[in-house]
C-alpha positions, 0 to 999 in steps of 0.5 A: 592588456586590452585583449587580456581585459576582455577575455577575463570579462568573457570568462566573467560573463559565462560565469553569470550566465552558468549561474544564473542557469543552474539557480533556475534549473536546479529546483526544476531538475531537483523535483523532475528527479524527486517525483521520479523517486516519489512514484516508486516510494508510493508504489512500494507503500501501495505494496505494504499496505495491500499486504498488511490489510489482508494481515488484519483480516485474517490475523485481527491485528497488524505486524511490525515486522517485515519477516512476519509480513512478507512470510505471511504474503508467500505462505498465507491463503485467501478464501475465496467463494466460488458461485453458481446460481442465484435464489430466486424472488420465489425462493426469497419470499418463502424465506430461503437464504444462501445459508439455508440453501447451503445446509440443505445441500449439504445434509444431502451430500452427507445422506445421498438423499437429494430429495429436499434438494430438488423440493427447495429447487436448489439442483444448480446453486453451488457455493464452494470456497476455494484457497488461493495464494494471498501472493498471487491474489495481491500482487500476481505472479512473478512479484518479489515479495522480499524488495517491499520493506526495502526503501526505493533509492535508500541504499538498503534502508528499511521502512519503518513499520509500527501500529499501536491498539487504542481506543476511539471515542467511541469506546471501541478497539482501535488499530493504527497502523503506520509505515513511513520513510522520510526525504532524507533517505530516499532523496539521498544523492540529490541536491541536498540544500533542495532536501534541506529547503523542503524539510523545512518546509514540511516541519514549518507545515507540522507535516511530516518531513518523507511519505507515509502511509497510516498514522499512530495519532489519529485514525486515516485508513491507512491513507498515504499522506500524498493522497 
């Protein structure tokens, strides 16, 4: 009966002990494993964002679609000014600009004659604009352009992307743009009391509950809420 006693207290002892370790290091693995998660969320964040800022250059406007957007990434062109040479303090003072030069260059491609050319001395200032990839200019070769509205770890779930005009105190046009994904898809898999605890603490917080880049409610520059 004695022996049956202690092994029953043994079993009960390593119990506590299990327990008492799994209370310390489930919190610590939990955020080991989230920041692992979080990095690649951002960088697939980073990724949108790159793209849908070109998008308003060109376009004067954000896009809400992934379609739109990553179609825009593979076929649309960047411009890009070749230079060579500088003007001159001289030059400057007789109130040459880069303007002036370039349309003194160019009557004279379209004349043959180069006379004013060699007058202004303008024989080596070149500016020449070159069309480059927008996919090779963001992102480099290689990169799979169709994985950035796919959520890292979100089991095929997209981001979700929206942007709304408005107007800012000022009276002029506002664009907001906002691309987010909340803890409870890319954290999917882990500890789930640990995704429970920390959304709720980001909502006691009036934050929101995930990471995002941008807002709909006030204007960040597209700032990611991580940052």
């Amino acid at each position: 009966m004695k022996t049956v006693v202690n092994v029953l207290l043994g079993l009960c002892i390593c119990a506590l002990v299990y327990v008492c370790y799994a209370s310390i290091m489930g919190p610590i693995n939990f955020e080991k494993d989230k920041k692992v998660r979080d990095a690649k969320v951002i960088a697939r964040l980073i990724d949108i964002r790159k793209a849908q800022q070109e998008y308003r250059v060109q376009k004067l406007t954000y896009t809400k679609s992934f379609d739109t957007l990553i179609d825009f990434v593979k076929t649309g062109q960047i411009p890009y000014v070749a230079k060579e040479g500088v003007l001159t303090d001289r030059q400057l003072e007789d109130g040459l600009t880069e303007r002036k030069a370039m349309a003194i260059i160019n009557k004279a491609k379209q004349t043959g004659k180069w006379d004013e050319v060699q007058k202004a001395g303008l024989e080596n200032f070149k500016r020449d604009t070159i069309w480059v990839s927008v996919l090779d200019t963001l992102y480099g070769k290689g990169f799979n352009v169709d994985s950035i509205r796919y959520v890292p770890f979100g089991n095929g779930k997209e981001f979700e992307m929206e942007y709304k005009h408005d107007t800012a105190e000022s009276g002029a046009p506002l664009i907001l743009l906002e691309v987010k994904t909340p803890y409870s898809v890319y954290l999917d898999g882990l500890d789930k009391q640990e995704i429970i605890n920390l959304i709720d603490l980001q909502t006691k917080l009036e934050k929101y509950p995930g990471l995002m880049i941008g807002s709909l409610t006030h204007p960040n520059n597209n700032s990611g809420n991580w940052e």
